[in-house]
LOMARBA-401067 format. One record per residue: x, y, z of N, C-alpha, C in turn; residue number from 1. Coordinates in Angstrom, 3 decimals. Example, Ala and Ser with C-alpha at 12.3 -4.5 7.8 and 13.67 -1.06 7.14 Angstrom:
% residues 2
nu/nv/nw/cau/cav/caw/cu/cv/cw/k
13.190/-5.690/7.800/12.300/-4.500/7.800/13.200/-3.300/7.800/1 $
12.850/-2.250/7.080/13.670/-1.060/7.140/12.900/0.030/7.870/2 $
//
This chain:
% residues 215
nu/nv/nw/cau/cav/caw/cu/cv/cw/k
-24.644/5.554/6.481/-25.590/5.426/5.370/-24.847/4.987/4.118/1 $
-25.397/4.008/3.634/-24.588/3.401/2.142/-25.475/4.000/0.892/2 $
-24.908/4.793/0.200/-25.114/5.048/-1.047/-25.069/4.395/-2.156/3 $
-26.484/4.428/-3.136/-26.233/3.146/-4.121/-25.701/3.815/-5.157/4 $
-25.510/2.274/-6.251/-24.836/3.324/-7.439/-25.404/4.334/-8.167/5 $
-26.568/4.805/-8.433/-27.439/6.295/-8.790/-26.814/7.150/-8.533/6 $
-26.553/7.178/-7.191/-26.183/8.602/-6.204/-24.535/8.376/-6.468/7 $
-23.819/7.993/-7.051/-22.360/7.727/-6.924/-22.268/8.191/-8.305/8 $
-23.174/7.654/-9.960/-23.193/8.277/-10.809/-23.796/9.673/-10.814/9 $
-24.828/10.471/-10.113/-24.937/11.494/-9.821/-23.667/12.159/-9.321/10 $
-22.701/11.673/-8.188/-21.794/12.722/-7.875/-20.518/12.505/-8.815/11 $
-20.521/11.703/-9.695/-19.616/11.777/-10.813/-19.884/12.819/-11.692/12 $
-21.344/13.139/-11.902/-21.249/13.356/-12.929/-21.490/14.854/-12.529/13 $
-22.032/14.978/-11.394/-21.542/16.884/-10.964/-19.996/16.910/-10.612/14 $
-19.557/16.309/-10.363/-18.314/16.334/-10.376/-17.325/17.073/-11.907/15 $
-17.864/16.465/-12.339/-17.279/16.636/-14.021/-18.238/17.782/-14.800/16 $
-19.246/18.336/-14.654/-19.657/19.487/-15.465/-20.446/20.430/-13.957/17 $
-19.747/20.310/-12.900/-20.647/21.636/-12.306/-20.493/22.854/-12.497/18 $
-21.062/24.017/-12.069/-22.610/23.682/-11.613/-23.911/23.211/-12.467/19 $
-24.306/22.152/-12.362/-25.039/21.986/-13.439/-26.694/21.501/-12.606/20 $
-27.189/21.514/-13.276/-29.049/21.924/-13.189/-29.642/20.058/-12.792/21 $
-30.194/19.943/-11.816/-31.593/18.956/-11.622/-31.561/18.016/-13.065/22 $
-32.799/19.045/-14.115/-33.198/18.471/-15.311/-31.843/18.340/-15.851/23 $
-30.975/18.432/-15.916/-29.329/18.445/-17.044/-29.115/17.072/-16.414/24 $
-28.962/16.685/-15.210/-28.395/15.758/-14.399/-29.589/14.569/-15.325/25 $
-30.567/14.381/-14.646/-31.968/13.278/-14.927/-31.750/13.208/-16.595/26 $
-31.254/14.031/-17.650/-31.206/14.189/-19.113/-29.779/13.125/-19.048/27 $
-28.900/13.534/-18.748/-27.673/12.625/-18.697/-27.737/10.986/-18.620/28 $
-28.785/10.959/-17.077/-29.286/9.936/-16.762/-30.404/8.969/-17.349/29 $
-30.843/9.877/-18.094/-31.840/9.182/-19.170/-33.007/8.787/-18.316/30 $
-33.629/9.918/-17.087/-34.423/9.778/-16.511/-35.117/10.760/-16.354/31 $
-36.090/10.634/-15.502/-36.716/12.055/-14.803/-36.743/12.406/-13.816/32 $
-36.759/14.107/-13.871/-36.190/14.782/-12.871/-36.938/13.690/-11.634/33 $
-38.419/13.841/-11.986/-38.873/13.253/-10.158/-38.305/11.709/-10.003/34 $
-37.706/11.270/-10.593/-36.934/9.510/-10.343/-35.579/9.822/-9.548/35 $
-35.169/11.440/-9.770/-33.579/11.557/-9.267/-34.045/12.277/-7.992/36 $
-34.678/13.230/-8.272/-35.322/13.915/-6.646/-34.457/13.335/-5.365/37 $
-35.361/12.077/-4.480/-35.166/11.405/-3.772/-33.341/11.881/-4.028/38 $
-32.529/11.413/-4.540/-31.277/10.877/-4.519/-30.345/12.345/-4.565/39 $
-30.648/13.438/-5.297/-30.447/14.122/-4.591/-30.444/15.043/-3.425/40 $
-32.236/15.031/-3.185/-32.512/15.580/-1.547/-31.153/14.762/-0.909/41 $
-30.956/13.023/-1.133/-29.559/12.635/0.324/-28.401/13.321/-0.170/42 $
-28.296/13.234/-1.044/-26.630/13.798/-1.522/-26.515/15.261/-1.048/43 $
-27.297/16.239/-0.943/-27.691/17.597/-0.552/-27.530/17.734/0.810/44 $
-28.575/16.655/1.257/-28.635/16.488/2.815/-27.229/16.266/4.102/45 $
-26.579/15.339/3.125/-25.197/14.826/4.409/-24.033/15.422/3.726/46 $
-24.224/16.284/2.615/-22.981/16.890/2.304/-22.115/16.827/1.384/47 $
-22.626/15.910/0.782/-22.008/15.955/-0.841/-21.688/16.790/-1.373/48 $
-23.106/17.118/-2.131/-23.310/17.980/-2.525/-23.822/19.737/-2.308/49 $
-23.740/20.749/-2.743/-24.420/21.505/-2.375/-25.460/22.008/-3.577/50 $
-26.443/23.120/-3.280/-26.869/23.599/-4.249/-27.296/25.158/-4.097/51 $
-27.641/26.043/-5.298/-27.831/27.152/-5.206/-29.075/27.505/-6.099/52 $
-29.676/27.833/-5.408/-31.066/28.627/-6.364/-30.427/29.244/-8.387/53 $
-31.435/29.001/-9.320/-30.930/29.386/-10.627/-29.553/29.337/-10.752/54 $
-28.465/28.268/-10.436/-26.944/27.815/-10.562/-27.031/26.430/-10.733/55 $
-27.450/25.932/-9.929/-27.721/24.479/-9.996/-26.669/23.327/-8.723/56 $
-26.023/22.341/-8.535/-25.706/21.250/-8.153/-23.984/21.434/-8.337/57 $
-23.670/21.812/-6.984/-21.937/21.177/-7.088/-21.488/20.675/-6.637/58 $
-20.680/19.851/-6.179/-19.386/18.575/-5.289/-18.832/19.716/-4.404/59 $
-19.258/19.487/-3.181/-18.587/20.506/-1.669/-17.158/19.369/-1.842/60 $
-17.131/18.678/-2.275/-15.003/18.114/-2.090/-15.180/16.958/-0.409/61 $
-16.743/17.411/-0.332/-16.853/16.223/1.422/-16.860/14.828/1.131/62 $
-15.682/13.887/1.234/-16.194/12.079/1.145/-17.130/11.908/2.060/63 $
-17.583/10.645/2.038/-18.335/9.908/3.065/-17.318/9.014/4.017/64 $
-16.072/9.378/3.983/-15.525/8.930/5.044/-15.142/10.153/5.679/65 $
-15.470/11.628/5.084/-14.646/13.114/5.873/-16.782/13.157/6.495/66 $
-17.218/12.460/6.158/-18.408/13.563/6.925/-18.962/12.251/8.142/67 $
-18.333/10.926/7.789/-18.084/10.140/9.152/-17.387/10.149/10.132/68 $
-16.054/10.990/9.723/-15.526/11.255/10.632/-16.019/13.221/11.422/69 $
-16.901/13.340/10.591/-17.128/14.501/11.295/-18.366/14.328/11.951/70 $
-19.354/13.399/12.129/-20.283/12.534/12.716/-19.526/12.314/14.390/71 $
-18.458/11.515/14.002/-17.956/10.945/15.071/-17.390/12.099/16.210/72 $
-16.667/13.214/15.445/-16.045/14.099/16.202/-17.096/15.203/17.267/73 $
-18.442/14.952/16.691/-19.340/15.413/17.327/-19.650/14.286/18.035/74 $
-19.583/13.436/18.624/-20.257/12.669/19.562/-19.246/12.866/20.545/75 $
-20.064/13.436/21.731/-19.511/13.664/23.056/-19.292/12.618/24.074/76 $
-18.164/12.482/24.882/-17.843/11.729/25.877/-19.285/11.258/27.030/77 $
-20.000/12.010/27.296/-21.064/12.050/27.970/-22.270/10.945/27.202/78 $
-21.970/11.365/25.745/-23.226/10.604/25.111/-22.869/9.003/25.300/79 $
-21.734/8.539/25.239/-21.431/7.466/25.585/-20.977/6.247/26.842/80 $
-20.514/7.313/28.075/-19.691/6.957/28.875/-20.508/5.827/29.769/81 $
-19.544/5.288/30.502/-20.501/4.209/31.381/-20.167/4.366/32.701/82 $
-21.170/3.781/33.698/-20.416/4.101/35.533/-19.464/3.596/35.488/83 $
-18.508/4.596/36.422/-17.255/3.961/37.199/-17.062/2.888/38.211/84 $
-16.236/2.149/38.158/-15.731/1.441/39.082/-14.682/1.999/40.092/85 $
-15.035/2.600/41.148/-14.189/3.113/42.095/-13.973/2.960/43.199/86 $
-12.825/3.032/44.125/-11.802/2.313/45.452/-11.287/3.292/46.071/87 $
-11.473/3.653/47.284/-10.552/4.883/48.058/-9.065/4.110/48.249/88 $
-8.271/4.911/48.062/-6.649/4.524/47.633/-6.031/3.482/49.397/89 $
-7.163/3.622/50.032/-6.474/2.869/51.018/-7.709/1.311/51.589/90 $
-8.102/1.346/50.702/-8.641/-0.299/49.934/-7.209/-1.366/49.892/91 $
-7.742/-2.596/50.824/-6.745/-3.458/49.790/-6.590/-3.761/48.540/92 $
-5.141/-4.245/48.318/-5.418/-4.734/46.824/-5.852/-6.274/47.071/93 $
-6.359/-6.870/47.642/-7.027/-7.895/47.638/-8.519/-7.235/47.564/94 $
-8.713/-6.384/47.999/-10.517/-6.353/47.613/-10.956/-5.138/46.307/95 $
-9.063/-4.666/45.930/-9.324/-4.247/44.526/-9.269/-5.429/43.581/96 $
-8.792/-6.298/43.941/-8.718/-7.860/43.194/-10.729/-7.957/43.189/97 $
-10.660/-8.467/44.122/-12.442/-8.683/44.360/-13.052/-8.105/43.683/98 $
-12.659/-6.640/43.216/-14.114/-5.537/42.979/-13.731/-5.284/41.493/99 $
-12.435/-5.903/40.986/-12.527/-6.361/39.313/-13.209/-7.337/39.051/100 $
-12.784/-8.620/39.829/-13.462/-9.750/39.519/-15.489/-9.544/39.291/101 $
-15.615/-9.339/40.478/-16.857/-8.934/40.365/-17.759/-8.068/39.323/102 $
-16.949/-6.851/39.520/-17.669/-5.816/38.602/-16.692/-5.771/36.409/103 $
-16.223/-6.623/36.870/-15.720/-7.520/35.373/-15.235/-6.554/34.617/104 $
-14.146/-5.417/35.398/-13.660/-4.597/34.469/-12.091/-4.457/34.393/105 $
-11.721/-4.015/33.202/-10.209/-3.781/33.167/-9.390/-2.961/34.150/106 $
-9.977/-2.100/34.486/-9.291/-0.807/35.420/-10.569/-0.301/36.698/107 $
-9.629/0.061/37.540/-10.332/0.603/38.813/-9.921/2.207/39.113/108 $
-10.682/3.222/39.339/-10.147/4.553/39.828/-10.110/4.360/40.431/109 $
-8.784/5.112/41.712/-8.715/5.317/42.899/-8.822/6.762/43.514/110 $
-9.522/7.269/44.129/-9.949/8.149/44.909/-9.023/8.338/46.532/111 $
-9.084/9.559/47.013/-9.302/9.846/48.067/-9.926/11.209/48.006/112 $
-10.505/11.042/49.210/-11.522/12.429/49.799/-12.290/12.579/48.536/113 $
-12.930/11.888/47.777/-13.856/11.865/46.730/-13.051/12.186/44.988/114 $
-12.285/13.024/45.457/-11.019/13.351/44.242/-9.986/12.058/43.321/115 $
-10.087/12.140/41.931/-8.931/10.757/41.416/-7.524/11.360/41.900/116 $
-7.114/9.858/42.085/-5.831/9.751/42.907/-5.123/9.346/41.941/117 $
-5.649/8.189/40.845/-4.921/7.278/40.245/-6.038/6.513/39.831/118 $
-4.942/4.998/38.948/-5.665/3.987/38.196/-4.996/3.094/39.036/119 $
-5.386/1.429/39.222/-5.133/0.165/38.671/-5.713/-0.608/37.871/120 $
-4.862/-1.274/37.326/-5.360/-2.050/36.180/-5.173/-3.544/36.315/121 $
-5.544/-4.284/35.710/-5.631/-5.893/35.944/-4.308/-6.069/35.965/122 $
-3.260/-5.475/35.057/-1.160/-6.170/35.042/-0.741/-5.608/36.557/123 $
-1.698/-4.691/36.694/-1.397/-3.951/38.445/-1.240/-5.173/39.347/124 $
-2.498/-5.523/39.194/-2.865/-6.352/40.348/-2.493/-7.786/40.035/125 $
-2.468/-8.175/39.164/-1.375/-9.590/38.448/-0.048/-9.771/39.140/126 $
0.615/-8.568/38.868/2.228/-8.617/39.422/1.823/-8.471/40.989/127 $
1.270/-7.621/41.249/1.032/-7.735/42.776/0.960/-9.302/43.436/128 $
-0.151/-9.654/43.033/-0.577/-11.309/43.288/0.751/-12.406/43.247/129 $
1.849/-11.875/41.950/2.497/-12.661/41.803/4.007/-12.723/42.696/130 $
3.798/-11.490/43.254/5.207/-11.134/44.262/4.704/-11.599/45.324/131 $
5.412/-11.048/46.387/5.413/-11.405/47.488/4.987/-10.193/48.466/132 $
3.745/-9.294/48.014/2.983/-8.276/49.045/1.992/-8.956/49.668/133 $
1.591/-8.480/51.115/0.620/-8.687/51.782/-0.103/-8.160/51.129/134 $
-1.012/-9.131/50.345/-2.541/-8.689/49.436/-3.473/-7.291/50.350/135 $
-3.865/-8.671/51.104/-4.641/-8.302/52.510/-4.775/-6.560/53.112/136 $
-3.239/-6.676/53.378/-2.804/-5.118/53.952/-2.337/-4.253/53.163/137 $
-1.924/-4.249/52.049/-1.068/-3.026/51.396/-2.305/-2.436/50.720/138 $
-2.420/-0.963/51.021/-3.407/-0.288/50.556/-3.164/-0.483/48.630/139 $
-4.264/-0.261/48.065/-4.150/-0.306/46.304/-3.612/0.994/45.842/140 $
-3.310/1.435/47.104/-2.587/2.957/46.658/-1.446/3.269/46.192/141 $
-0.464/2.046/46.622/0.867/1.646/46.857/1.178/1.229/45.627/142 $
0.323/0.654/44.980/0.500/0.236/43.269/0.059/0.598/42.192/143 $
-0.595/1.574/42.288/-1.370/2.608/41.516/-0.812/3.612/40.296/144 $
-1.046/3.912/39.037/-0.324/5.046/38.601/-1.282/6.303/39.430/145 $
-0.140/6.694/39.389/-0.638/8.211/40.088/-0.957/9.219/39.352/146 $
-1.993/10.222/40.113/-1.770/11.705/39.387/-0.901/12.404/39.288/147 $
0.203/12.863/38.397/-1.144/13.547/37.457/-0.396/12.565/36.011/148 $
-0.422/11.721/36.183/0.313/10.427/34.957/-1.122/9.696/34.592/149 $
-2.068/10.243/35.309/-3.251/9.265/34.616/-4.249/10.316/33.580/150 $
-4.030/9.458/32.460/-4.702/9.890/31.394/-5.999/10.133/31.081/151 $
-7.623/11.328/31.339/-8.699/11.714/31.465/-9.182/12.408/30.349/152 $
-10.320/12.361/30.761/-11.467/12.971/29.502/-12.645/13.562/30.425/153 $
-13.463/14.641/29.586/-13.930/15.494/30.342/-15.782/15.526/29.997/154 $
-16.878/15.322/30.447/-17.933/14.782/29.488/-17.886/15.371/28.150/155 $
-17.702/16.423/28.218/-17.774/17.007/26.917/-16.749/17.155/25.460/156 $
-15.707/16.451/26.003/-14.452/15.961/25.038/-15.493/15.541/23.879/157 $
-14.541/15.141/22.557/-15.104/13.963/21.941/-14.705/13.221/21.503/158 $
-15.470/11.791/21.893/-15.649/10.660/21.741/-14.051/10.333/20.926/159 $
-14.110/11.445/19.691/-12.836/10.732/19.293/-11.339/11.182/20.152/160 $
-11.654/12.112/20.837/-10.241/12.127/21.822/-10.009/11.182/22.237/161 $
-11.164/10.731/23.357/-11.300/9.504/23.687/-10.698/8.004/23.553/162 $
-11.292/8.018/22.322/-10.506/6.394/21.803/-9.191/7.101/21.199/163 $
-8.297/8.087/20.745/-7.113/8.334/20.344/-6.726/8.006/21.777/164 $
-7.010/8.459/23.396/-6.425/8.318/24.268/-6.159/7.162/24.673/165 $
-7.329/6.295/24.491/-7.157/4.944/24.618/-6.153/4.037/24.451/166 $
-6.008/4.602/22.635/-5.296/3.698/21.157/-3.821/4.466/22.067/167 $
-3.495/5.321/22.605/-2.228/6.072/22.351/-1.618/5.283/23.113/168 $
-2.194/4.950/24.413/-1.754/5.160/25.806/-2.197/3.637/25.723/169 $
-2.335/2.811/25.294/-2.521/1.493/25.166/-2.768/0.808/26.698/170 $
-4.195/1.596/27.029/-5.075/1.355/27.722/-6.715/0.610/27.714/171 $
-7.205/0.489/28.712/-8.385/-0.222/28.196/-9.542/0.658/28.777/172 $
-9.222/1.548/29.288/-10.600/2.898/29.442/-10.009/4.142/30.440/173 $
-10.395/5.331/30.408/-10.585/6.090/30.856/-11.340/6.811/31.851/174 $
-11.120/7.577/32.900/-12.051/7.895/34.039/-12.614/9.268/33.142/175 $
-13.967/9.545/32.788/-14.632/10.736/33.340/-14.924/11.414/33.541/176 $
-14.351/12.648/33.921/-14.219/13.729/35.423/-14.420/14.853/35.101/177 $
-15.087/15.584/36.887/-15.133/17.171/36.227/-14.510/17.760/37.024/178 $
-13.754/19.119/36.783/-13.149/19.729/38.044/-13.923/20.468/38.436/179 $
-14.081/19.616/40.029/-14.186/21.039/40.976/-13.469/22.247/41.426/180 $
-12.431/21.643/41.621/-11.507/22.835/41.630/-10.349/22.744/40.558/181 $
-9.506/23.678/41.021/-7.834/23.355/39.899/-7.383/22.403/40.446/182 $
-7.171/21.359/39.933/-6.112/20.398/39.943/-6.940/18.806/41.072/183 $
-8.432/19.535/41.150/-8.841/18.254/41.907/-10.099/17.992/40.704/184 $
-10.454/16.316/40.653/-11.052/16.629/39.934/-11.980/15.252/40.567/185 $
-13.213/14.653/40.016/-14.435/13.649/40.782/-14.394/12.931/39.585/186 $
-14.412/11.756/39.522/-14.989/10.437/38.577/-16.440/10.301/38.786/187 $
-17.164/10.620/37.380/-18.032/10.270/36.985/-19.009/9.896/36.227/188 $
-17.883/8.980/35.349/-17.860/8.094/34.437/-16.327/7.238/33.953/189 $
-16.696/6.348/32.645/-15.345/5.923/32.307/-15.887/5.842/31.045/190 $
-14.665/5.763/30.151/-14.880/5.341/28.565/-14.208/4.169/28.075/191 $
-14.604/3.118/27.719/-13.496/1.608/28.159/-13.680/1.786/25.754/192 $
-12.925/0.408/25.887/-12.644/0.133/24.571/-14.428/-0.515/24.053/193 $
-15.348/-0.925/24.864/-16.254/-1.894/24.876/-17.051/-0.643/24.536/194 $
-17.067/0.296/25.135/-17.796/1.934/24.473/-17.881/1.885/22.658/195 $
-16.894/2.320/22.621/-16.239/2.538/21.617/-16.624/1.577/20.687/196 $
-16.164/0.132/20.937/-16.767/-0.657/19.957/-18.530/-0.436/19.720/197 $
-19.131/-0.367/20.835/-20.712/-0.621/20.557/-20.876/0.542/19.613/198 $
-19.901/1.951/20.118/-20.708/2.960/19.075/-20.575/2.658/18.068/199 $
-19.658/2.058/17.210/-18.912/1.866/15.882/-19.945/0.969/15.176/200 $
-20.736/-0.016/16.094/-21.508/-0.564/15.305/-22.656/-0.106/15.348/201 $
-23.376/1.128/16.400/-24.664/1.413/16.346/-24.787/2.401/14.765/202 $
-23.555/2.929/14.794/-23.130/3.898/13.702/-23.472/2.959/12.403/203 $
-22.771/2.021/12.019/-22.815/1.088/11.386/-23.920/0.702/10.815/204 $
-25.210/0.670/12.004/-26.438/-0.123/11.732/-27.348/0.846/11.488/205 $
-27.199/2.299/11.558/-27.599/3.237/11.764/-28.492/3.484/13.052/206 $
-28.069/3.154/14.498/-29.006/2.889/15.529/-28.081/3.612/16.925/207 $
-27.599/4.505/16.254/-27.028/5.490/17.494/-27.750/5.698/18.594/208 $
-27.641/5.653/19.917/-27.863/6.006/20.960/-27.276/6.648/21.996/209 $
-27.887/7.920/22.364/-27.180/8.536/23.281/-27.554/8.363/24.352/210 $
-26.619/8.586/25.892/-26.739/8.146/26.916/-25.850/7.451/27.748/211 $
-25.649/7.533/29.014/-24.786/6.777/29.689/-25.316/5.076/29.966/212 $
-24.340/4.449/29.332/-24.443/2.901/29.658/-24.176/2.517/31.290/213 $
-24.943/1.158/30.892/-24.711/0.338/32.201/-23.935/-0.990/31.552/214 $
-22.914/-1.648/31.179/-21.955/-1.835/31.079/-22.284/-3.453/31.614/215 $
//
């Protein structure tokens, strides 16, 4: 939400004499109280400001970049995530080649017995292509990072773990997962960089949507 300049001279100016009163504020302003109303109900509303019965209007110390980022830290992995792309670890890497191409993504989970095993990623399967392995026959297991070196998220993480895991680990998405048991866990979902961007602009446009994408 963009704040115009009214509401920016309003939090200047509680800033500099709080706690101070509605009518004191609109007197400053050389207006009336019901012209400022509106502008403080938002400033009240997302955290600016606060207020107290017979005290009047003070600056809580919250920017609008500390209460965007506290927007963001509440948006859960779940509200965003999209289906997985997934390969039992004894798949070729020729038809893990195929099932990027096709399903047009950066990274593939690998599974066995329904559990993540591991990742490949497109430089996976690049160098593969470019050596000298039997595409055909060598399971995608063989080139895989393994568990427990692969980096996860849990639906209920948030969102901003998420892209820190991303940004850290200079990756292009994440599997998912929930444990069933200790130390086994099911893909069912991913969080790619393409997430991330759309939220940034639904945020942006003010047109948030929650829900798992189809990608």
């Amino acid at each position: 939400m963009e704040l115009n300049e009214r509401q920016y001279e309003i939090i200047n100016i509680v800033k500099d004499k709080e706690p101070i009163t509605g009518d004191q504020i609109a007197k400053i302003l050389d207006l009336s109280r019901a012209t400022i109303r509106p502008d403080l109900s938002i400033l009240t509303m997302v955290g600016i400001l606060g207020a107290r019965p017979k005290v009047g209007y003070f600056y809580t110390g919250k920017t609008r970049n500390s209460l965007i980022a506290k927007e963001i830290r509440e948006i859960t992995v779940d509200d965003r995530m999209s289906l997985p792309v997934v390969l039992d670890e004894e798949s070729s890497i020729y038809d893990s080649i195929v099932a990027m191409f096709l399903e047009d993504v950066g990274s593939i989970f690998i599974t066995s017995e329904g559990y993540l095993m591991g990742v490949v990623s497109r430089k996976d399967l690049l160098r593969s292509a470019l050596g000298k392995m039997d595409l055909n026959n060598t399971p995608v297991g063989i080139i895989m990072t393994r568990m427990p070196n692969v980096i996860f998220v849990k639906p209920k993480d948030s969102i901003y773990d998420a892209a820190k895991g991303i940004e850290d680990h200079n990756v292009d998405s994440l599997p998912v997962v929930e444990e069933e048991e200790p130390g086994k866990y099911i893909v069912i979902g991913r969080i790619t960089k393409t997430n991330i961007t759309r939220l940034f602009v639904e945020l942006g446009e003010g047109e948030f949507k929650r829900g798992v994408e189809d990608e």
